[in-house]
PyMOL Python script that loads the backbone (N, CA, C, O; Angstrom):
from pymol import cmd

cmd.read_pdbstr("""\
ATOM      1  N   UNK A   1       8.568  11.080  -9.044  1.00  0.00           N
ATOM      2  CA  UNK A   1       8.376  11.374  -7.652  1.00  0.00           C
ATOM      3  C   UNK A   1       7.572  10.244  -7.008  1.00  0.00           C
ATOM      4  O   UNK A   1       6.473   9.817  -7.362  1.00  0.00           O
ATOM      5  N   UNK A   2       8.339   9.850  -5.997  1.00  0.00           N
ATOM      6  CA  UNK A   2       7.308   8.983  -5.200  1.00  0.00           C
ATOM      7  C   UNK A   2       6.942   9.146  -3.859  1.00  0.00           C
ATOM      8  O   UNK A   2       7.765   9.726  -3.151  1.00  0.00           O
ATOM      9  N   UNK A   3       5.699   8.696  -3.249  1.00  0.00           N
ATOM     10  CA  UNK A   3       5.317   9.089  -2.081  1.00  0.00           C
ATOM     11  C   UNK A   3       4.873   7.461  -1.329  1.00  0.00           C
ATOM     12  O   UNK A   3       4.529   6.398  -1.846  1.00  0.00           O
ATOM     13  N   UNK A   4       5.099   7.929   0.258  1.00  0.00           N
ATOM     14  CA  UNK A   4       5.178   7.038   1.276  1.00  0.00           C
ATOM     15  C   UNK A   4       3.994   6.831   1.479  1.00  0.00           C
ATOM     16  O   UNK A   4       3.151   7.726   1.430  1.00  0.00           O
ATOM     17  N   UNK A   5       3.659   5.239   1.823  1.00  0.00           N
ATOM     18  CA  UNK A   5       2.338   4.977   2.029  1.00  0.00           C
ATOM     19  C   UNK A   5       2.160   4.112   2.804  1.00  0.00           C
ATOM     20  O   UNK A   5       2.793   3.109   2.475  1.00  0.00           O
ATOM     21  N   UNK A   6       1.388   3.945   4.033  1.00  0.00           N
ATOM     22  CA  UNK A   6       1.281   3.013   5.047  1.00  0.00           C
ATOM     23  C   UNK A   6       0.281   2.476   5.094  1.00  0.00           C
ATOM     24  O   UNK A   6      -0.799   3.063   5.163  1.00  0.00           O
ATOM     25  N   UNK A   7       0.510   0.598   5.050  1.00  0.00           N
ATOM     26  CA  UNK A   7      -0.825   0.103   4.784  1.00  0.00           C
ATOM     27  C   UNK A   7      -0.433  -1.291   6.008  1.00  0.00           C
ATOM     28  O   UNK A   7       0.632  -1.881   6.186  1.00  0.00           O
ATOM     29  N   UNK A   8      -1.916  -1.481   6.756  1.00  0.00           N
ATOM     30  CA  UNK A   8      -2.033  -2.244   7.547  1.00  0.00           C
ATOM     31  C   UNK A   8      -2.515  -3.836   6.674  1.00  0.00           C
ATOM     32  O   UNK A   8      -3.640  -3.852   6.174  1.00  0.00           O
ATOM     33  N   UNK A   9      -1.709  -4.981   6.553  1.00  0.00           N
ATOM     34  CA  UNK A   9      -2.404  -6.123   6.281  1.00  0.00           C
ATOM     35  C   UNK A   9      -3.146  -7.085   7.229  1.00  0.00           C
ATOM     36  O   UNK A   9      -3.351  -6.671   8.371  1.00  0.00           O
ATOM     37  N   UNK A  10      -3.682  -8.631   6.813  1.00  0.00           N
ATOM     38  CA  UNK A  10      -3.641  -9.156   7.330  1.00  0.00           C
ATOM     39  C   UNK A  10      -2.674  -9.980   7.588  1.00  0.00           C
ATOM     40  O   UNK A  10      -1.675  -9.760   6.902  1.00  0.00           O
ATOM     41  N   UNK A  11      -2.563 -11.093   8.526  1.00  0.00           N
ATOM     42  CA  UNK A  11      -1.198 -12.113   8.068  1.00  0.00           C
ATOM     43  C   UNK A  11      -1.572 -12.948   7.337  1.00  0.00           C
ATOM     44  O   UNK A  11      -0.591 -13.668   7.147  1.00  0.00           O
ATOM     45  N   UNK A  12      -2.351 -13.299   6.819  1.00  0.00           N
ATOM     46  CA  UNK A  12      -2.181 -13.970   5.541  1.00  0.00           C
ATOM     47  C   UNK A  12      -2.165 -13.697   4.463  1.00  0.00           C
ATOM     48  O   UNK A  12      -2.162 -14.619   3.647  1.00  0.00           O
ATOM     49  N   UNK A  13      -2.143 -11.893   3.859  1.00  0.00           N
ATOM     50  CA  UNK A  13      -1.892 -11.477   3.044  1.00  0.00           C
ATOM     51  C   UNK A  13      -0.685 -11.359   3.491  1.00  0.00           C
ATOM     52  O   UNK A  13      -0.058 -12.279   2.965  1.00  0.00           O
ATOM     53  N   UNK A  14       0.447 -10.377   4.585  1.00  0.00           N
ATOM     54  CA  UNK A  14       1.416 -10.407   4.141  1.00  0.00           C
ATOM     55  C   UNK A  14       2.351 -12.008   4.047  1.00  0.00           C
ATOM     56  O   UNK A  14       3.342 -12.001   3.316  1.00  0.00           O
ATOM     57  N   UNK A  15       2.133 -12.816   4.506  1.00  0.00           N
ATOM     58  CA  UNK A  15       2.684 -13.944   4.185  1.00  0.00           C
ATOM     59  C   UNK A  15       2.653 -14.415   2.460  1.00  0.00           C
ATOM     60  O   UNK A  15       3.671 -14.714   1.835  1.00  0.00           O
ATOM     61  N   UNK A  16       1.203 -14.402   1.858  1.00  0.00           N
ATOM     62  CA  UNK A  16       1.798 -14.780   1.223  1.00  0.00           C
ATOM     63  C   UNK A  16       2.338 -13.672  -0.344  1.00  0.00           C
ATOM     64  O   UNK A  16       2.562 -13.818  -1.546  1.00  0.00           O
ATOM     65  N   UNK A  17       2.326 -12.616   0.674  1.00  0.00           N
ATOM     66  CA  UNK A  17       2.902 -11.256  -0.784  1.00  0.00           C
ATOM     67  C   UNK A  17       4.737 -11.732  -0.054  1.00  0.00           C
ATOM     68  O   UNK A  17       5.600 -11.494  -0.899  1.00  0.00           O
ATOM     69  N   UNK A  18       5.141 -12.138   0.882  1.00  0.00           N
ATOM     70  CA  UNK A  18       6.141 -12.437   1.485  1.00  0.00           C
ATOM     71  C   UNK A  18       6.854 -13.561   0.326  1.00  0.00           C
ATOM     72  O   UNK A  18       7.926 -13.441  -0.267  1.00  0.00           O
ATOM     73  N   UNK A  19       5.744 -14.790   0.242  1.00  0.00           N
ATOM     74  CA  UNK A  19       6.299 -15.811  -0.180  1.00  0.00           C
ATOM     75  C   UNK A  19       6.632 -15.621  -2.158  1.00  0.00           C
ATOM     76  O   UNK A  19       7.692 -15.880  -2.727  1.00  0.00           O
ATOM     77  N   UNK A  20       5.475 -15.158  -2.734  1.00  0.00           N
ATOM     78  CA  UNK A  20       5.243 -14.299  -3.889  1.00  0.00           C
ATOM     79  C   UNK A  20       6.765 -13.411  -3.946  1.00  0.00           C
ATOM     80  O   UNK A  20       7.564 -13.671  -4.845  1.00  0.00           O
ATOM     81  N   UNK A  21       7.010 -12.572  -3.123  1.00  0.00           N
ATOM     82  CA  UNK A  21       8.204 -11.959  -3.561  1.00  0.00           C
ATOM     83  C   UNK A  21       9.324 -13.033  -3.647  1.00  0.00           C
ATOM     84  O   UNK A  21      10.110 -13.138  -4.589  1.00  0.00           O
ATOM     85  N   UNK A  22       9.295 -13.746  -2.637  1.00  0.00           N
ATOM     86  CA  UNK A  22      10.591 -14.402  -2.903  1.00  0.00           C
ATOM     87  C   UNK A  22      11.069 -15.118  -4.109  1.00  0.00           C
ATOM     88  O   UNK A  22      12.162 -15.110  -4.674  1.00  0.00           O
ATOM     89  N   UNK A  23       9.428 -16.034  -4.467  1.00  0.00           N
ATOM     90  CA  UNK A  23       9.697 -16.713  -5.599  1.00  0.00           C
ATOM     91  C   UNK A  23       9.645 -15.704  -6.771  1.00  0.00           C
ATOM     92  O   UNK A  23       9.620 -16.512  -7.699  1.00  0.00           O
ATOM     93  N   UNK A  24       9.619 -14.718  -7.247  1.00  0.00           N
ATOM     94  CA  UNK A  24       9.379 -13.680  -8.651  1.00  0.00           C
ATOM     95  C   UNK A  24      10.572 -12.705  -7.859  1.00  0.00           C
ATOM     96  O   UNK A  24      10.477 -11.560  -8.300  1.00  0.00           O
ATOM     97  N   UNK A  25      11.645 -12.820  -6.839  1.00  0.00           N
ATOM     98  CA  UNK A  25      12.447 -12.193  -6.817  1.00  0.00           C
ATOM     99  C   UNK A  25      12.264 -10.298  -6.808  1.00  0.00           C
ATOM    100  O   UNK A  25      12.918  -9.447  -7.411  1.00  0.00           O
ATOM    101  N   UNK A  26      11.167 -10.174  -5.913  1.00  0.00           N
ATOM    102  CA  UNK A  26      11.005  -8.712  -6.403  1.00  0.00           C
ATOM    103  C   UNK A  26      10.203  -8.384  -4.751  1.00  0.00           C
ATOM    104  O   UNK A  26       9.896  -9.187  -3.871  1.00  0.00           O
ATOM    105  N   UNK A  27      10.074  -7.159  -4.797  1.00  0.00           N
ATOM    106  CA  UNK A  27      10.235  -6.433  -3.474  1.00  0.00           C
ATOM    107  C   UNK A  27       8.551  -6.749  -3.484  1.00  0.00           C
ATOM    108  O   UNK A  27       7.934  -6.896  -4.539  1.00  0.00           O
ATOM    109  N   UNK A  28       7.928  -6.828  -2.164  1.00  0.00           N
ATOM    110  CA  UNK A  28       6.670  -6.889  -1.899  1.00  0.00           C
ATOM    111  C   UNK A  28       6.250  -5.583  -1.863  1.00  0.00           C
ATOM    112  O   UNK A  28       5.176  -5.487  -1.271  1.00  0.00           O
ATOM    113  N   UNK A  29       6.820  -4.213  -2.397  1.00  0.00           N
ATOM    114  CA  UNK A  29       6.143  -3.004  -2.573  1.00  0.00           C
ATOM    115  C   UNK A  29       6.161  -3.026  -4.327  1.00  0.00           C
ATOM    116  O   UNK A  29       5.764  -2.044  -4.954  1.00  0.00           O
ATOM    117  N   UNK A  30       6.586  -4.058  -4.902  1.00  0.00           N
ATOM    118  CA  UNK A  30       6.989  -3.733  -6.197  1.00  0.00           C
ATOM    119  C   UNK A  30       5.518  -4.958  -6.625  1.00  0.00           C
ATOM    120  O   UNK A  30       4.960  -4.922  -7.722  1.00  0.00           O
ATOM    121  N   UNK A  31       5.185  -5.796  -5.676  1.00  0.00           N
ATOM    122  CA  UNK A  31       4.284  -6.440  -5.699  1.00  0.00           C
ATOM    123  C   UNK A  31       2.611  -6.005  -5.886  1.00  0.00           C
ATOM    124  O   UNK A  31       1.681  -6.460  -6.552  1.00  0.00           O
ATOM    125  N   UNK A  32       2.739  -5.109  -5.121  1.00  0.00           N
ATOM    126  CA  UNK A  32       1.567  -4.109  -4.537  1.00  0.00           C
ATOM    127  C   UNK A  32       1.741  -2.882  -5.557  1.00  0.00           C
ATOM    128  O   UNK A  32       0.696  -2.252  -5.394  1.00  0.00           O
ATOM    129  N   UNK A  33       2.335  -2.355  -6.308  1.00  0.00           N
ATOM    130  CA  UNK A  33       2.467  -1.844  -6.923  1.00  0.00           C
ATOM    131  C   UNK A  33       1.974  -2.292  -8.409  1.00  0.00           C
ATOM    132  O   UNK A  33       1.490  -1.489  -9.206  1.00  0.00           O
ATOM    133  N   UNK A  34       2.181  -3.843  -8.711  1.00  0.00           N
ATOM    134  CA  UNK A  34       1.995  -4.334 -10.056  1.00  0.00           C
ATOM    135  C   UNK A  34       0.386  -4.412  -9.806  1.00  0.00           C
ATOM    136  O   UNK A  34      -0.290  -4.237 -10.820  1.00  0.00           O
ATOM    137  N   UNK A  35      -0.333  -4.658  -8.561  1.00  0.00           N
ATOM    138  CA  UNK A  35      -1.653  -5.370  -8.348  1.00  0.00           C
ATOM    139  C   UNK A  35      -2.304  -3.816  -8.796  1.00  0.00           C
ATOM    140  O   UNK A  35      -3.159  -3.759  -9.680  1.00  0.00           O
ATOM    141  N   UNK A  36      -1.912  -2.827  -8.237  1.00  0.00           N
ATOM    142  CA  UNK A  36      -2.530  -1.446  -8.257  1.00  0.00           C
ATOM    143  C   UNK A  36      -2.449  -1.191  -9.779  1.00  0.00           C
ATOM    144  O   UNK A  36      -3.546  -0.852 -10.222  1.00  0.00           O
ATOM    145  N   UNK A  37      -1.574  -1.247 -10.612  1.00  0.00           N
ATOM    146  CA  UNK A  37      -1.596  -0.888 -12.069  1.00  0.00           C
ATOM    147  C   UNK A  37      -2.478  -1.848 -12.807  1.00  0.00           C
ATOM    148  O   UNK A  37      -3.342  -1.494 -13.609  1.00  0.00           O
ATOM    149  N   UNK A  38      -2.171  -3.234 -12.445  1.00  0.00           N
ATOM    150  CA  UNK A  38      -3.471  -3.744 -13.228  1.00  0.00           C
ATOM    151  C   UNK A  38      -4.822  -4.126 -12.757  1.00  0.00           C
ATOM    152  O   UNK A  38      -5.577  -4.762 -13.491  1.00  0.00           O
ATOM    153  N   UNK A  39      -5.109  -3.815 -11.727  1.00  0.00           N
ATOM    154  CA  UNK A  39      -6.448  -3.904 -11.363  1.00  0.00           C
ATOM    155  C   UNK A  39      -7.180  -2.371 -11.730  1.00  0.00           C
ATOM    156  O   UNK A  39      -8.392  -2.291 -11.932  1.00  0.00           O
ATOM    157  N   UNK A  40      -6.344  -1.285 -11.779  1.00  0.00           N
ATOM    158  CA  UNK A  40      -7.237  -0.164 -12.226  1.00  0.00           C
ATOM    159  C   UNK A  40      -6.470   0.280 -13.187  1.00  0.00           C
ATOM    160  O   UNK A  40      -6.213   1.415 -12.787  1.00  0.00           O
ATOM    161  N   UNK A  41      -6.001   0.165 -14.059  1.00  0.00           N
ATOM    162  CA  UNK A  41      -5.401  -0.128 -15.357  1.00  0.00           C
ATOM    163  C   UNK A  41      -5.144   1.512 -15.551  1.00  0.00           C
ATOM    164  O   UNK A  41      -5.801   2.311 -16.218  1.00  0.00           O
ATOM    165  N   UNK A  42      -4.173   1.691 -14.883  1.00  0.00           N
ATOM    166  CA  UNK A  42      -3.773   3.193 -14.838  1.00  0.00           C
ATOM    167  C   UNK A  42      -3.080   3.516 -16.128  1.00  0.00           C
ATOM    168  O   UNK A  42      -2.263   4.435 -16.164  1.00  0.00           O
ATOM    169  N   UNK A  43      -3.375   2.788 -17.209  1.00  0.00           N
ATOM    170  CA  UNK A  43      -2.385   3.499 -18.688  1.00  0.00           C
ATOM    171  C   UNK A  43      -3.456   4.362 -19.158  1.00  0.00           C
ATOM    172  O   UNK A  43      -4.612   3.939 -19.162  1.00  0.00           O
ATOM    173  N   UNK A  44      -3.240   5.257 -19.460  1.00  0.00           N
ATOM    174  CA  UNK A  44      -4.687   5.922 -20.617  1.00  0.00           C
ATOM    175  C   UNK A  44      -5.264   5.500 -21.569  1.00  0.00           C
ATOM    176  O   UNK A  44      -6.193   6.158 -22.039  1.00  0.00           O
ATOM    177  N   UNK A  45      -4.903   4.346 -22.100  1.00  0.00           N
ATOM    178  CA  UNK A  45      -5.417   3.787 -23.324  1.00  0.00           C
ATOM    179  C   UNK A  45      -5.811   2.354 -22.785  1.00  0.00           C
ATOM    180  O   UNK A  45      -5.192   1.438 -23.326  1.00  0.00           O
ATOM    181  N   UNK A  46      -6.604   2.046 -21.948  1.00  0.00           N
ATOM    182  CA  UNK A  46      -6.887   1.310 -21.567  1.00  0.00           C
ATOM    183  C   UNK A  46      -8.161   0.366 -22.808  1.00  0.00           C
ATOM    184  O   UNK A  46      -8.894   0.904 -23.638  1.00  0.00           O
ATOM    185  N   UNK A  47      -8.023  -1.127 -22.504  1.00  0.00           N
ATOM    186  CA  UNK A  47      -8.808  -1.863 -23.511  1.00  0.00           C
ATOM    187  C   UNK A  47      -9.150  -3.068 -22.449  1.00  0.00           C
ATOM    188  O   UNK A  47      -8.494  -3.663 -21.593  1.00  0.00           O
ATOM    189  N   UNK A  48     -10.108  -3.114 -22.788  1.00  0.00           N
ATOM    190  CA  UNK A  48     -11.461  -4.311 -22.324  1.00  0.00           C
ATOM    191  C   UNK A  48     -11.386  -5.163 -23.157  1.00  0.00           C
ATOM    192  O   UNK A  48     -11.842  -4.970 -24.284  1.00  0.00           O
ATOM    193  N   UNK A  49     -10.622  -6.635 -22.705  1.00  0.00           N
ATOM    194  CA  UNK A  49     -10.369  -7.409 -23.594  1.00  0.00           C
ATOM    195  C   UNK A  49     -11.921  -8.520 -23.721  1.00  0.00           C
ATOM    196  O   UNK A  49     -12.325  -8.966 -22.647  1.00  0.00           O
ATOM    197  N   UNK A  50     -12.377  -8.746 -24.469  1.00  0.00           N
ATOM    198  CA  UNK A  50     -14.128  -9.980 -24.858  1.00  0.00           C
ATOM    199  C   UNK A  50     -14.037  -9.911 -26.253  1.00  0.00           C
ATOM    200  O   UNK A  50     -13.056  -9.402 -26.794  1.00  0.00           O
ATOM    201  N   UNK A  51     -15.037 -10.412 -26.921  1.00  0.00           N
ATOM    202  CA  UNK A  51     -15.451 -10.580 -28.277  1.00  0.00           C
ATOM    203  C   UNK A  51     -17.256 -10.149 -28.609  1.00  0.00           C
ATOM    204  O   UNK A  51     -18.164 -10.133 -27.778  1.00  0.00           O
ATOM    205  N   UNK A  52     -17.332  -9.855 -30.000  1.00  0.00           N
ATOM    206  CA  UNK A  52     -18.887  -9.340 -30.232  1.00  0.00           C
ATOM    207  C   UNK A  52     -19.575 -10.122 -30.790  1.00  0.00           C
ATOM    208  O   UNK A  52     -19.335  -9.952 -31.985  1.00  0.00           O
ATOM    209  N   UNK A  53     -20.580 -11.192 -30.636  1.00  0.00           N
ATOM    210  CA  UNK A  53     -21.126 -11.936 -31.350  1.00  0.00           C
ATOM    211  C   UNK A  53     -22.526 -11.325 -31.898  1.00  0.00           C
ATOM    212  O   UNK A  53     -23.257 -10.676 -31.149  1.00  0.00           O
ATOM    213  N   UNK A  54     -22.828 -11.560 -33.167  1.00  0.00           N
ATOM    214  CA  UNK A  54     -24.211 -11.751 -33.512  1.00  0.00           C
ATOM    215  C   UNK A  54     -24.575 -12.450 -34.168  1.00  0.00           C
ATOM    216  O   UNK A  54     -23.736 -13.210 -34.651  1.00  0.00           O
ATOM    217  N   UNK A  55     -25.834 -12.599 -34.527  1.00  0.00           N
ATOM    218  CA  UNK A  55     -26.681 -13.605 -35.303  1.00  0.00           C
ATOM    219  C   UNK A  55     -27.701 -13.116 -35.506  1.00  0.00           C
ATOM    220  O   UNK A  55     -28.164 -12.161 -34.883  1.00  0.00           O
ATOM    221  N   UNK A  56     -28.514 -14.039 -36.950  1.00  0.00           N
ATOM    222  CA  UNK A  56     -29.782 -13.034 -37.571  1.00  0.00           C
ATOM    223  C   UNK A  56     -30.610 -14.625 -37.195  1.00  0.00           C
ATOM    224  O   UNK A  56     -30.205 -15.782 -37.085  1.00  0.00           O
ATOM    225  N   UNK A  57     -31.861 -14.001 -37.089  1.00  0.00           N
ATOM    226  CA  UNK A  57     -33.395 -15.142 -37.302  1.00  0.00           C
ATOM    227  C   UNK A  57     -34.204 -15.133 -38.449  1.00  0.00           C
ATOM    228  O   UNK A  57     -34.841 -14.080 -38.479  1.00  0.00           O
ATOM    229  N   UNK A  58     -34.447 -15.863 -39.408  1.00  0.00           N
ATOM    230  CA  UNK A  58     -35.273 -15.313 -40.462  1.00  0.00           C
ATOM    231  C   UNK A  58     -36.256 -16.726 -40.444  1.00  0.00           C
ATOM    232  O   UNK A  58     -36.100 -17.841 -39.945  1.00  0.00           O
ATOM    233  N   UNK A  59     -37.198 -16.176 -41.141  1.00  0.00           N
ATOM    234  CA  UNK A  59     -38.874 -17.302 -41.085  1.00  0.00           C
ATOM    235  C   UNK A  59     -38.474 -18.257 -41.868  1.00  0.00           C
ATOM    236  O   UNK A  59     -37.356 -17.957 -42.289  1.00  0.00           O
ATOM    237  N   UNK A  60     -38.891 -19.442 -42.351  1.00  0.00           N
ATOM    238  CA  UNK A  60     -38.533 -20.038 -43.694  1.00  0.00           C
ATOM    239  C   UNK A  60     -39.411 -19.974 -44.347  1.00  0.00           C
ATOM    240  O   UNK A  60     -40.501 -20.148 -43.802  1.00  0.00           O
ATOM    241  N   UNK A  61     -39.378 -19.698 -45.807  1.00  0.00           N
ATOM    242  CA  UNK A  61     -40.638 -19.672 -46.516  1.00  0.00           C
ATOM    243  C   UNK A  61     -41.934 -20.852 -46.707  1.00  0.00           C
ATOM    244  O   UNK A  61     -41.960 -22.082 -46.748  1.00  0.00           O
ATOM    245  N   UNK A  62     -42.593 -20.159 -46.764  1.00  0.00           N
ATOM    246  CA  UNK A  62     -44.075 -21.551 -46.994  1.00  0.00           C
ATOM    247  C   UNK A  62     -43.779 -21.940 -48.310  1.00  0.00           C
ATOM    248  O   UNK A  62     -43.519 -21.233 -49.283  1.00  0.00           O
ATOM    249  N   UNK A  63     -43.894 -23.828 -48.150  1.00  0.00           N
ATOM    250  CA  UNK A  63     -43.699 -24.108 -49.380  1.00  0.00           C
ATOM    251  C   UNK A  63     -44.701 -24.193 -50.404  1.00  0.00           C
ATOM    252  O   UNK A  63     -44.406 -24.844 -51.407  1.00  0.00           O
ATOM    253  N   UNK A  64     -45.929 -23.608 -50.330  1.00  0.00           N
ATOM    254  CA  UNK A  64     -46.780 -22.953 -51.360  1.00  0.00           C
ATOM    255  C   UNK A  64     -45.968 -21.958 -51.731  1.00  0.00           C
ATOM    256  O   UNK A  64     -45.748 -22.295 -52.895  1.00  0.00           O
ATOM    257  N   UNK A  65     -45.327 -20.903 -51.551  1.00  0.00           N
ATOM    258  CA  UNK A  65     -44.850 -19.591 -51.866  1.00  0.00           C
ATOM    259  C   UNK A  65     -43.533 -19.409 -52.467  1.00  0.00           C
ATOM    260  O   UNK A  65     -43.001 -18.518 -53.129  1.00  0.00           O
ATOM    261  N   UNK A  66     -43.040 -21.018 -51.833  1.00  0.00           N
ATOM    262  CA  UNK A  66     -41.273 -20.634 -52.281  1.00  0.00           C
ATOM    263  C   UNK A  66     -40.376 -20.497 -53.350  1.00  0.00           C
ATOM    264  O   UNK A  66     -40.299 -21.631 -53.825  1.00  0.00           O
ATOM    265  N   UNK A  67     -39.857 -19.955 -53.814  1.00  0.00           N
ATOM    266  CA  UNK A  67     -39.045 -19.156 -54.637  1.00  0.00           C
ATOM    267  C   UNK A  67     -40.021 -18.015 -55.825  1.00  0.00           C
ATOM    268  O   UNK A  67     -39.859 -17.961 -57.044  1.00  0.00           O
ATOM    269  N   UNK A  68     -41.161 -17.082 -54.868  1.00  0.00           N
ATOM    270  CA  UNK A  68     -41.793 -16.233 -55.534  1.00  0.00           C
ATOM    271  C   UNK A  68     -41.520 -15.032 -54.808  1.00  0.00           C
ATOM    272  O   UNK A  68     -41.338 -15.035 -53.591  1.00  0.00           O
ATOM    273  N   UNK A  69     -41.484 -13.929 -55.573  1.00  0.00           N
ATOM    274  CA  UNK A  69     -41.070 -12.557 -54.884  1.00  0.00           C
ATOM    275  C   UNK A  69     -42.302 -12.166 -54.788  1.00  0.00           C
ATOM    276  O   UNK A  69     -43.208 -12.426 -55.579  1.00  0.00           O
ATOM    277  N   UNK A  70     -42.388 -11.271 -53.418  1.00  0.00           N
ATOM    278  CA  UNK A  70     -43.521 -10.541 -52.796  1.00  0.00           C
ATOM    279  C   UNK A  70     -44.250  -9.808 -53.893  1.00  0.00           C
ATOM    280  O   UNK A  70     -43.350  -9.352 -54.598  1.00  0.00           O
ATOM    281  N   UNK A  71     -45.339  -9.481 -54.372  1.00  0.00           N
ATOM    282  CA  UNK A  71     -45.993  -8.599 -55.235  1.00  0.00           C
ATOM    283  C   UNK A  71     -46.069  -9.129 -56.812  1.00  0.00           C
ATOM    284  O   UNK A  71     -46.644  -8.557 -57.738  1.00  0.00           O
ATOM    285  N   UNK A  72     -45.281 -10.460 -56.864  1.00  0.00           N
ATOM    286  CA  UNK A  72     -45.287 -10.821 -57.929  1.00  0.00           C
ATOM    287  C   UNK A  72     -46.072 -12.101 -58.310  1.00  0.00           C
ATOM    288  O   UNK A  72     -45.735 -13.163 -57.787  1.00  0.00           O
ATOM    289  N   UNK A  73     -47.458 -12.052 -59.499  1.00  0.00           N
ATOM    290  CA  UNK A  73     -48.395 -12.492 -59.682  1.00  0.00           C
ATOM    291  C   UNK A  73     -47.989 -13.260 -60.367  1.00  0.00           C
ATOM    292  O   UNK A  73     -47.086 -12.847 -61.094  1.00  0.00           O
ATOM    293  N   UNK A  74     -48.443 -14.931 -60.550  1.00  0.00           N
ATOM    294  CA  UNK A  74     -48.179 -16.037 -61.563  1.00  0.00           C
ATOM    295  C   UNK A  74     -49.710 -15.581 -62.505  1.00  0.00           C
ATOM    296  O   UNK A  74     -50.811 -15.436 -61.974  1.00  0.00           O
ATOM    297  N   UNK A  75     -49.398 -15.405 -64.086  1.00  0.00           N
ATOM    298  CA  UNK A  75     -50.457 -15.462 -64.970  1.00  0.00           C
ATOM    299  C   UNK A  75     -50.764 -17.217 -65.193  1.00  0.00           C
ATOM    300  O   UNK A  75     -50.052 -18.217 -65.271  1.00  0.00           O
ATOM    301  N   UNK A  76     -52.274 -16.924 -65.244  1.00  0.00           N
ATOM    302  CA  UNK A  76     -52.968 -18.283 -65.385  1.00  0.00           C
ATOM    303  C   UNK A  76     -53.389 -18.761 -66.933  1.00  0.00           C
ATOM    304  O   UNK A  76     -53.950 -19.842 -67.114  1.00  0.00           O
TER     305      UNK A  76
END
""", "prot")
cmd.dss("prot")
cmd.show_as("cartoon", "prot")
cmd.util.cbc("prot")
cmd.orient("prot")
């Protein structure tokens, strides 16, 4: 089912949804139609396309200390 919808532009939007149709061969309601589906991404399974970065910080050991485990005593 589809319903009628009346929308006031400017002229330089409809010019260039005018020129846009001509070259992609497709109706300037079919235009306005593609902008509406992907700007509010009307599928239900919608996905947020980015990436997750992390990273760790660690101290470097003192080189008096290094390669001794915490709690563990050198006999003299």
């Amino acid at each position: 089912m589809s319903t009628r919808f009346h929308l006031i532009l400017e002229d330089h939007q409809y010019r260039f949804l005018t020129e846009e149709s001509g070259r992609l061969s497709v109706s300037v309601a079919e235009l306005i139609r593609r902008a509406i589906d992907s700007t509010f991404a009307l599928e239900p399974t919608r996905r947020v396309r980015g990436f997750e970065l992390s990273f760790g910080v660690w101290r470097r050991p003192d080189a008096a200390v290094a390669g001794r485990r915490p709690g563990i005593r050198l006999r003299r």
